[in-house]
C-alpha positions in Angstrom: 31.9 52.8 82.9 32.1 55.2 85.6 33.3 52.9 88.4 36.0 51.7 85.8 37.2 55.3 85.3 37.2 56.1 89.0 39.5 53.0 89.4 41.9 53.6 86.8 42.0 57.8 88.7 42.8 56.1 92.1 45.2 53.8 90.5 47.0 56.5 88.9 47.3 58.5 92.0 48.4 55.2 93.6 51.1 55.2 91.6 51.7 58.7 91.9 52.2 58.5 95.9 54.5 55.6 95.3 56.6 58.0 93.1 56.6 60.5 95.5 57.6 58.0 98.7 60.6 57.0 96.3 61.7 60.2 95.6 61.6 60.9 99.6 63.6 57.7 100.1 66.2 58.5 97.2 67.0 61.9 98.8 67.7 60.3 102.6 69.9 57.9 100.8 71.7 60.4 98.5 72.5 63.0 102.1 73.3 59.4 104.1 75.9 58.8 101.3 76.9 62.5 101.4 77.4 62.6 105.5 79.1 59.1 105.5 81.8 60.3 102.4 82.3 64.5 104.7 82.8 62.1 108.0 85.5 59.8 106.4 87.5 62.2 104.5 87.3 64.3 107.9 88.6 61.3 109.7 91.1 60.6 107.2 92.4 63.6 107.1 92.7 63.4 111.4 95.1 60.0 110.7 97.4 61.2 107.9 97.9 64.7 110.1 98.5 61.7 113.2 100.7 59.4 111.0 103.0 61.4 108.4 102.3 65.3 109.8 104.4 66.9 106.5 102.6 64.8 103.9 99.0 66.3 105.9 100.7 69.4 105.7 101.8 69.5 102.4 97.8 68.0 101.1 96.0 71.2 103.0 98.5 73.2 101.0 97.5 71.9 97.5 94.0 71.9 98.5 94.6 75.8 100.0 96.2 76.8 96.8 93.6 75.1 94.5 90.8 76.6 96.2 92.7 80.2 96.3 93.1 79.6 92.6 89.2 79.1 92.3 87.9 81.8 93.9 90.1 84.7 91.6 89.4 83.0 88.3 85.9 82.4 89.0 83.1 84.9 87.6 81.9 87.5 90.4 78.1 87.3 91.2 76.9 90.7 90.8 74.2 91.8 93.2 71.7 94.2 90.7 
């Protein structure tokens, strides 16, 4: 009875590495993603400023303003 508990202990920590080895290969996937989605929008934003400069122009505004807009409504962190 004792060999069949020691089993079922490594086959729980079996499936406890596995767990583990998932997670590690679900958070390389998740920054791939990330780094692939930062590079294109980068590179996008390089053609439209290439192709139609105004309509570049006039994106980095709205995104300027939007952000500007964020940071005064947004609740102050307060160091104690």
């Amino acid at each position: 009875m004792e060999r069949f508990a020691q089993l079922l202990d490594d086959l729980d920590d079996l499936i406890a590495m596995v767990g583990l080895l998932g997670e590690r290969i679900r958070n390389f996937t998740f920054s791939l993603v990330l780094g692939s989605i930062a590079l294109a929008v980068q590179i996008g934003g390089v053609l439209l400023a290439l192709a139609h400069p105004p309509l570049a122009l006039a994106t980095a505004l709205l995104l300027f303003v939007s952000l500007l807009y964020r940071a005064v409504t947004s609740p102050r962190l307060e160091i104690a």
